[in-house]
C-alpha positions in Angstrom: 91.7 110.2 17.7 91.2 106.8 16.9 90.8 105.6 13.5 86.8 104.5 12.8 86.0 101.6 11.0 82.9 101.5 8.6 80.7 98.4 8.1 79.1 98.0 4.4 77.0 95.3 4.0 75.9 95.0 -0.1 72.6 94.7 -0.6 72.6 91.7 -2.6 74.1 89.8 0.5 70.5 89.9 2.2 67.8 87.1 1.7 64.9 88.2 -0.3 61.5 88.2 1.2 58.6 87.4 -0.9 55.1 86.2 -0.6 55.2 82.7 -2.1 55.4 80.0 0.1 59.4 78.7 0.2 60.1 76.2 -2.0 60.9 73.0 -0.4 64.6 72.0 -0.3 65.6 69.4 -2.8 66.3 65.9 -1.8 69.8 65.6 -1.3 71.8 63.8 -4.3 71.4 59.9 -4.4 68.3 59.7 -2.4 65.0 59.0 -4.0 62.5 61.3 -2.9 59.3 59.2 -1.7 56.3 58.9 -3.7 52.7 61.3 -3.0 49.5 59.0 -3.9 46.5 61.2 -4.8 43.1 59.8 -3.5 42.0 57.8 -7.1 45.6 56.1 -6.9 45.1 55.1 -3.0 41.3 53.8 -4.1 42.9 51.7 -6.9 46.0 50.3 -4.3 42.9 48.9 -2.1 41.4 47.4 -4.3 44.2 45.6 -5.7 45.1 44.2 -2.3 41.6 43.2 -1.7 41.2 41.2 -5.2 44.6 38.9 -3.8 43.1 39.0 -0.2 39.4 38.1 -0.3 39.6 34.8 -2.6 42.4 34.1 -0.4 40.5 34.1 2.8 37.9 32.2 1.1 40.1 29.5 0.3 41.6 29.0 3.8 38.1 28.6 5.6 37.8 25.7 2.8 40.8 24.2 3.7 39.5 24.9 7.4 36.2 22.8 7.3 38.1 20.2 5.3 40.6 19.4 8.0 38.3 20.4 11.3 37.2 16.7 11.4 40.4 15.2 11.2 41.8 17.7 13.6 38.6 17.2 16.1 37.1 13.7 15.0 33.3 13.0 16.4 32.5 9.5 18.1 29.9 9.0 16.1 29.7 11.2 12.6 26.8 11.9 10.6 26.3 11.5 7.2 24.1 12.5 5.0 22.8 10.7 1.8 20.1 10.4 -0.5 17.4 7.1 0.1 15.7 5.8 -2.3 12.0 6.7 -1.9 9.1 4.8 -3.2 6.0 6.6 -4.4 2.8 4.5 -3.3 -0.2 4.7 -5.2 -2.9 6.8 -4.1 -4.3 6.2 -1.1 -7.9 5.5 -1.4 -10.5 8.5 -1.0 -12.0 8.5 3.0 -15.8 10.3 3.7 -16.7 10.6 7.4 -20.5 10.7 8.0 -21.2 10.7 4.2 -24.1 11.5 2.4 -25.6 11.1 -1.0 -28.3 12.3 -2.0 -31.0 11.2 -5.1 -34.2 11.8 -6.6 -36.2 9.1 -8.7 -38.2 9.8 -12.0 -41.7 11.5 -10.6 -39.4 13.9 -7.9 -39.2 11.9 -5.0 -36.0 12.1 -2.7 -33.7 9.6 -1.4 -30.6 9.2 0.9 -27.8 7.1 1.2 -25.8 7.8 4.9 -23.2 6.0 6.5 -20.4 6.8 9.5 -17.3 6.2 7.1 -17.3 5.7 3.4 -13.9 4.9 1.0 -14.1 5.3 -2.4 -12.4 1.9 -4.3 -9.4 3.0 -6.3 -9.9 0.0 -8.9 -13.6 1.4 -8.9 -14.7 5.0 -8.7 -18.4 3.9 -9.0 -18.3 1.7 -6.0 -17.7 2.8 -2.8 -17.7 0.5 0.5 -19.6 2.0 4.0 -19.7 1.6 7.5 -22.6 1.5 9.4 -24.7 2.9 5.9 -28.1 3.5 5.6 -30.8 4.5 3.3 -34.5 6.3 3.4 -37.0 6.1 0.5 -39.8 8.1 0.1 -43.0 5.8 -0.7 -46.3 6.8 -2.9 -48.3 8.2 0.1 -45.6 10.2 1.5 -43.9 7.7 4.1 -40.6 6.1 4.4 -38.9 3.2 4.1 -35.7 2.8 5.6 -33.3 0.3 5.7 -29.6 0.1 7.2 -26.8 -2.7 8.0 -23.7 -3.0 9.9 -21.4 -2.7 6.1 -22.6 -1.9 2.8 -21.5 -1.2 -1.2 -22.7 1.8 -2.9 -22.9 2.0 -6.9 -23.0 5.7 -7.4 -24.1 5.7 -11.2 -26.5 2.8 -10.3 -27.7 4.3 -7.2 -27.7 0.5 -5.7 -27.1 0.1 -2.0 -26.0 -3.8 -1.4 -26.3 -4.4 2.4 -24.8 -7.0 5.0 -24.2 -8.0 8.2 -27.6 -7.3 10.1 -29.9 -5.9 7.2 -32.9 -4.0 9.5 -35.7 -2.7 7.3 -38.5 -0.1 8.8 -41.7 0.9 7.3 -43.9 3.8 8.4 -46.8 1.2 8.6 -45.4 0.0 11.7 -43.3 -2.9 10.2 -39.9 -4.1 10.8 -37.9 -6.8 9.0 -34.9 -8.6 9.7 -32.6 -10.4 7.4 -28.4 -11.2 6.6 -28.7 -9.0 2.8 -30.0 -7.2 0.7 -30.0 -5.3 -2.4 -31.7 -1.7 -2.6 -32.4 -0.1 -5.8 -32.5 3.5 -4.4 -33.9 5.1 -7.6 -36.4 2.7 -8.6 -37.5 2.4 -4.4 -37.3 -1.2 -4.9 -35.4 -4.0 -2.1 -34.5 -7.5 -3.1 -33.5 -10.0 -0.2 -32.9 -13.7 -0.7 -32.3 -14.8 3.1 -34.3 -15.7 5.8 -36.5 -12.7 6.9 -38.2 -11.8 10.4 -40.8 -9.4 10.0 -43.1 -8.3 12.9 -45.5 -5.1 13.2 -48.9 -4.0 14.7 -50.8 -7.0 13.1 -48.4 -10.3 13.8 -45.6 -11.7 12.7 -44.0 -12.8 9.2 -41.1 -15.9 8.8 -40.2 -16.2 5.3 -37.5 -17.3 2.8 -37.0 -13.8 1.6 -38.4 -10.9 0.8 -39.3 -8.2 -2.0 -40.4 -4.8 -2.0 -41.9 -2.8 -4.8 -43.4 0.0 -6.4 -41.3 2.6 -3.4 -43.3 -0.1 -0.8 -46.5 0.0 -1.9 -46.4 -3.9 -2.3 -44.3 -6.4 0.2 -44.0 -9.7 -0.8 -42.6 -12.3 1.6 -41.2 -15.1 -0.4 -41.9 -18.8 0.8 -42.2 -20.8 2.5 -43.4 -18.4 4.9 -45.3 -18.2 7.9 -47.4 -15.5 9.2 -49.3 -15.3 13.2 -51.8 -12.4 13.4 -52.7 -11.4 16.8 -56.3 -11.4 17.8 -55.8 -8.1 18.8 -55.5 -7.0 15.4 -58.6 -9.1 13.9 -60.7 -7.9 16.8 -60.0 -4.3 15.9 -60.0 -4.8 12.2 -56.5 -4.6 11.4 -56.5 -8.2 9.5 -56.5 -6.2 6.7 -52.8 -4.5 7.1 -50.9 -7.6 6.9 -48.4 -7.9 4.7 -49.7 -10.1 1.4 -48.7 -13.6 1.4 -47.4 -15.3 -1.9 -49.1 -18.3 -3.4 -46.9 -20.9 -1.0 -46.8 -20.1 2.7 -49.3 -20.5 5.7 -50.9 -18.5 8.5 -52.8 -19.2 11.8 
């Protein structure tokens, strides 16, 4: 019979089992094993590599739009600069289809009208019209009114100086021509010291010049003057509306 050999294997020979996880093998000897960044430490790495890289982005587009014209010149390069500016002095106030209005002592109204008016800068009082006119109201309710091709307003006077083709109009029926004239608006008074042509319902009036008073309850026609009445008018009775004559002047 052969002989039988018996295996024996010692227990501590075997590998333990356990339940913990195997511990990884160490790095071999000489080797550095490689680092493990935890999530604050990778945060902190970014940031440190943005801090170098940003300003140093920033810096190359400088350098960039330094050198881009001398890399790709223009023909004809712009510039800017500063000019010197110079501040004019105000422009002078500007009224289209102005109006001012008035009243005189006792209640009465007045108006003052023109297309344009421009306030003087050297004068605020004063203020020069286009095309002005003015209306007055008269004791028994009618109205004078008077306008020119240019004109000068005093505001705090309330005088109206007119020129260029003065044409005066009285409810009466009576118009008057002259070169200028001076209106006191407030006082319904008008003043005109050159030739006048006057004509209305009763004749006609040539004189020297001309005044108006008392809101046009009195005309005087300064002489030499010359006045036609119309038959007409001294066959009806109407004589008596002509305008009174001063002491010097004549009438046929």
């Amino acid at each position: 019979m052969a002989d039988s050999v018996t295996l024996r294997v010692e227990q501590n020979d075997r590998p333990k089992r356990t339940s913990e996880a195997p511990e990884m093998a160490a790095a071999p000897e000489g080797r550095p094993r490689p680092p493990r960044l935890s999530g604050g430490d990778a945060y902190s790495s970014l940031v440190g590599i943005l801090k170098y890289l940003l300003p140093a982005i920033a810096v190359a587009l400088v350098l960039l739009l330094v050198a881009w014209p001398r890399v790709n010149p223009v023909e004809k390069p712009y510039s800017l600069g500063i000019s010197d500016l110079q501040t004019d002095e105000p422009t002078n106030s500007t009224m289209v289809n102005a109006r001012f209005d008035g009243v005189d002592d006792e209640g009465r109204p007045y108006h003052v009208t023109a297309d344009q008016a421009v306030q003087r800068r050297d004068d605020e009082r004063l203020v020069d019209l286009v095309k002005p006119s003015g209306d007055i109201l008269t004791r028994d309710q009618t109205w004078i009114a008077v306008n020119a091709e240019k004109g000068l307003y005093n505001k705090d006077e309330e005088v109206l100086d007119l020129d260029d083709g003065v044409t005066m109009f009285h409810d009466q029926g009576y118009e008057m021509t002259t070169e200028s004239a001076k209106v006191y608006m407030k006082d319904g008074r008008v003043i005109g010291k050159r030739a006048v042509e006057s004509q209305g319902p009763s004749g006609t009036i040539q004189s020297e010049g001309i005044q108006i008073e008392d809101r046009g309850a009195v005309v005087i026609f300064t002489g030499p003057a010359h006045m036609t009445i119309y038959a007409e008018a001294l066959k009806k009775g109407d004589g008596s509306a002509a305008p009174h004559l001063p002491g010097e002047g004549g009438s046929k």
